[in-house]
N, C-alpha and C positions, 0 to 999 in steps of 0.2 A: 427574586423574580417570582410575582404572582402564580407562573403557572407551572414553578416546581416546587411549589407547597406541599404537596402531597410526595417529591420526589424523595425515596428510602435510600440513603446509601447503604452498601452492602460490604462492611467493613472486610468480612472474608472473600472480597470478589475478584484477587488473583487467584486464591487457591480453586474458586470452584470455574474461574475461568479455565486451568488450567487440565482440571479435573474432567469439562468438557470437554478442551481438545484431546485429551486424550482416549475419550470415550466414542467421541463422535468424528472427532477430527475441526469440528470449527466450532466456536464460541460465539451464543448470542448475549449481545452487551445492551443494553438500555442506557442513556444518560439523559441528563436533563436539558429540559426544555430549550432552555435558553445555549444550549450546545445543538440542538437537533436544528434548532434554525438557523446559525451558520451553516450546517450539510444543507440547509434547503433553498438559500439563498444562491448558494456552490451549483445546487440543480437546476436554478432559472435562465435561461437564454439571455434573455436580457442584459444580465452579469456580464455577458460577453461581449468583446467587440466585434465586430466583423470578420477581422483577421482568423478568428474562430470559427466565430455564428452563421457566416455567409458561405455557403459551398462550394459558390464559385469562385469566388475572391481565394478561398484557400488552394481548391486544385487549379486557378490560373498563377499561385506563386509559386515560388523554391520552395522546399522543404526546409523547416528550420528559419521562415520568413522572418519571423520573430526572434530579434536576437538574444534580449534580456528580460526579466519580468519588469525593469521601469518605462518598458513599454505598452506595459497591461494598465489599464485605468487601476485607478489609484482605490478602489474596493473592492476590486477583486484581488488584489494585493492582498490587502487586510485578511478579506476572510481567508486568504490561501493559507496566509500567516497563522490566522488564530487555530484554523481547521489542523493544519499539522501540527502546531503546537499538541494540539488536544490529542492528538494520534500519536506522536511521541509519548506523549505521559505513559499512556495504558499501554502502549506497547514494550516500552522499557521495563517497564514492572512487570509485566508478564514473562519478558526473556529473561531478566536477572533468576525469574525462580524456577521456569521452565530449562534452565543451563543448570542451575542446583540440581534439578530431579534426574538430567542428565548424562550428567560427569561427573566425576569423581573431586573435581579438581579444587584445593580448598582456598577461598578468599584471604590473603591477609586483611587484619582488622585495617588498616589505611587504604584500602583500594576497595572502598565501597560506594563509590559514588561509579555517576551513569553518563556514557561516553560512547554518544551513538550518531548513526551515520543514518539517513532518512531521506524516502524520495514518496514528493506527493506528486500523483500521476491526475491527469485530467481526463478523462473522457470524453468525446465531444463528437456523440455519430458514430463511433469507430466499434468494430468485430474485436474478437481477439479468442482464437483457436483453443483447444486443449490443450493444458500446460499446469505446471507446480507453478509456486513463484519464486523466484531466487530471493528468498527475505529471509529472515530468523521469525518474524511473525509477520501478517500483513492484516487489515483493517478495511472491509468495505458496506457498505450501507446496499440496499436493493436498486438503487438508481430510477431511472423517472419514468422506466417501461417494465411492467411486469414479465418475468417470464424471463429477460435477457440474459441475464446473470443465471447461472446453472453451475452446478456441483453434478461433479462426477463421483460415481462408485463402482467397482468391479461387482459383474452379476454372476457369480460363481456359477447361479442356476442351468446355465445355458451349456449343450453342450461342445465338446471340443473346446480351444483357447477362451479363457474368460474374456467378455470386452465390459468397458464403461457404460453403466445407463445412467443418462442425464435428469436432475429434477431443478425445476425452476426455481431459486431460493424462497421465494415464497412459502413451496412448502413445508418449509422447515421450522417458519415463521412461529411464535410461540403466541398462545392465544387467541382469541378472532380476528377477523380477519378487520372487522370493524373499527378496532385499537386504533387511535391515530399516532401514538406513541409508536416512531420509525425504533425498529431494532437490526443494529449492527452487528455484520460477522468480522471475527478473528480467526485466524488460521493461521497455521503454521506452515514455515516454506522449506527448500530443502538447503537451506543453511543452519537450521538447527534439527528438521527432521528427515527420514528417508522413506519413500515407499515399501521399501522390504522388512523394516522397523516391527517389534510388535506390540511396541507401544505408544512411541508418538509417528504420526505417516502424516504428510503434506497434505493440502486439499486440492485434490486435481476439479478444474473447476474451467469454462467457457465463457464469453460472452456474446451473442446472438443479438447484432443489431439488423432489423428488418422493419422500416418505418411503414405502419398500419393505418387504416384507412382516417386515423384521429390526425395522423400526422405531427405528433409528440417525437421534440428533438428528444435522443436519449442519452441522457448525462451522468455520469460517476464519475465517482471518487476515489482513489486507491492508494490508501498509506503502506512501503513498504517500508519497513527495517530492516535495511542492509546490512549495515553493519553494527556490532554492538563490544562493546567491550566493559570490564570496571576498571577503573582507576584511581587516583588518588585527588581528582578532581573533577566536575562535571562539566559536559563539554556537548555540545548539538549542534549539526551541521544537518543541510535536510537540501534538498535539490528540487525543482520543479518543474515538470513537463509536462505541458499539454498534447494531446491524438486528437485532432479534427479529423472526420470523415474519412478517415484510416488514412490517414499524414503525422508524421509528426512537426509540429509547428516550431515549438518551443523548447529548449532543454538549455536550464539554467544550473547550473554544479553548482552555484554562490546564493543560495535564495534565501536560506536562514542560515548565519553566521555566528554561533556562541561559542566563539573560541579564547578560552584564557589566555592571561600573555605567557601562563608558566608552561603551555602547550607549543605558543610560537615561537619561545624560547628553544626548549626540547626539538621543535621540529629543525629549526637549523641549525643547533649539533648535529644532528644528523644529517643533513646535506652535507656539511661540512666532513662529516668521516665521512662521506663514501665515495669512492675512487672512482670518473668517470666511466662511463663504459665504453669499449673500442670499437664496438660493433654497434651497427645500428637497430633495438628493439622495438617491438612494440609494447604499450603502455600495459602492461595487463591490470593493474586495477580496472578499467575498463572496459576490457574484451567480455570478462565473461559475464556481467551484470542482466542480459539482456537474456542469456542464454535459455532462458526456461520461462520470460513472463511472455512471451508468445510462439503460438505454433510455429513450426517447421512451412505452415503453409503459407507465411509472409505478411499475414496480418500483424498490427498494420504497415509490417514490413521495418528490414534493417537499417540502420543510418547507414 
């Protein structure tokens, strides 16, 4: 690709990814070109159908209108596909070494491979309050309005109880402002870190959609990793849901499926041991997923 000629890989850039969450709390990542323009295709409207792009066609449906992503036109598919693809990679590599620094807990040599569970969120119009993210790591880009996306920090300064002062990510933005080269943050959620921590702490962090007088729809992207594990073979499963206009439209559990069959195997021995239950439960792998990537205050609100 012509215009990642100049593009330097940075052979050491888990560790010093790593080195900035833990200094700063969130990691700015650079990739190449020809990566920055699937995020930016991901940000154009257009990409979208209606069932998304149109405001009213959304708040006159049910929630969840959408029932799979082979109802999404067939490019938007793709780039959702390559986009997390690309979000898996750097985030797996980041939590295998970010789980070293730790735990204690020591790898055997055959369970070195990467066996992770991923959900690419959409943005589309939509708020989304004060909150950690329930990830082991998460991945987002500045999105198509300046200012929206904001990182919190406790301001000790102030007196009586500390509260959060907000700064727009931009300012954190490395270089001028002028760069056209988009730079991405990492951060860490509270599945591998804690707020009370004092050395790795989550990124408590907002979204502020308030359409201005350009009238620029505001659109992101948000890779989390949920779940992660090693094991004795590699395995990726990644989910995908779209937020139009603080709705959830879409939520797909099956969107990228790399499951070994020595996994499908494994998984039903285990159905097979286990003893129906007599009572009736709820699912908890999925009660608490949701629990922390939006406020309390309903944005944009529960299933």
């Amino acid at each position: 690709d012509e215009g990642d000629a100049g593009f330097v890989h940075d052979v050491d850039w888990v560790d010093r990814v790593c080195t900035q969450i833990r200094t700063k709390r969130y990691a700015r990542i650079c990739m190449p070109r020809a990566y920055q323009r699937i995020y930016q295709r991901l940000l154009t409207p257009q990409t979208y159908p209606p069932s998304v792009n149109d405001r009213q066609i959304v708040l006159d449906s049910p929630k969840l209108a959408i029932a799979s992503h082979e109802e999404l036109p067939a490019d938007l598919v793709t780039l959702s596909k390559d986009w997390a693809g690309i979000c898996e990679h750097l985030s797996k590599h980041v939590t295998q070494r970010l789980l070293r620094l730790t735990t204690t807990m020591e790898i055997p040599a055959d369970c070195d491979r990467h066996q992770t569970h991923g959900m690419l969120r959409i943005s589309y119009n939509s708020s989304a309050g004060p909150h950690f993210d329930n990830s082991f790591v998460s991945i987002m880009g500045p999105g198509t309005v300046r200012g929206a996306l904001q990182f919190g920090f406790l301001d000790n300064s102030a007196e009586g109880d500390a509260d959060y002062q907000y700064f727009p990510c931009e300012h954190f933005r490395a270089g001028g402002g002028g760069d056209e080269n988009i730079q991405f943050f990492m951060f860490a959620g509270v599945r591998l870190a804690s707020p009370l921590s004092k050395d790795f702490q989550p990124l408590f962090h907002k979204v502020i959609y308030e359409k201005g007088p350009e009238d620029v729809d505001r659109i992101n992207t948000i890779y989390f990793l949920r779940r992660y594990e090693m094991g004795e073979y590699d395995l990726e499963q990644t989910e995908l849901e779209i937020h139009a206009w603080n709705r959830t439209v879409l939520v797909d559990r099956s969107f990228v499926q790399h499951i070994p069959e020595a996994h499908l195997q494994w998984q039903a021995e285990q159905k097979a041991a286990v003893t129906p239950p007599t009572a009736c439960a709820s699912d908890e792998e999925d009660v608490p997923l949701n629990l922390f990537d939006w406020s309390s205050d309903g944005q944009p609100g529960a299933l």
